[in-house]
Steps between C-alpha positions, in 0.01 A plus 500: 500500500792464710572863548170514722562278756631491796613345829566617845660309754339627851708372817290545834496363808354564864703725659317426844583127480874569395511744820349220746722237334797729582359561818503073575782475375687759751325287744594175433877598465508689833324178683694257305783301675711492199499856459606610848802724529517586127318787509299425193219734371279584244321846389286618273541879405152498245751413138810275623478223829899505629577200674820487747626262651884406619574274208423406152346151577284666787379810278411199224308329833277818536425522160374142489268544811377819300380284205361269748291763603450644197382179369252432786377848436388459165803741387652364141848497538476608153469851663859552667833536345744321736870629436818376622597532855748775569756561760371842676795657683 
């Protein structure tokens, strides 16, 4: 019967590779060349990663080395929700 099945959809993902991937990527941006002098940063507070930066296209640039390292991780990018960058102030 129908009525006794189900299906559960269970997202998880290793919260101690997500950390060191935001960890590398805070790295790479403050070592970077092209990310001198735009004071661009990324944190993780445990639920939500907020990643500043001094414009649009360089906030986009963070998240792409985050993937990267996401990626290299083993991390699905499956696992984040990336929204629409948003002017802060």
């Amino acid at each position: 019967m129908a009525g006794d099945s189900s299906f559960d959809v269970v997202s998880k993902y290793d919260a101690q590779e997500l950390e060191n991937a935001v960890n590398m990527t805070s790295k790479e941006i403050r070592n970077r060349y092209d990310f001198k002098g735009t004071d661009a940063s990324i944190e993780w507070t445990g639920e939500s990663i907020l990643m500043k930066a001094n414009s649009d296209l360089r906030v986009l640039a963070v998240l792409d080395v985050f993937q990267t390292k996401l990626v290299k991780r083993g991390v699905s990018l499956k696992s984040i929700e990336s929204g629409d960058p948003k002017q802060s102030g």
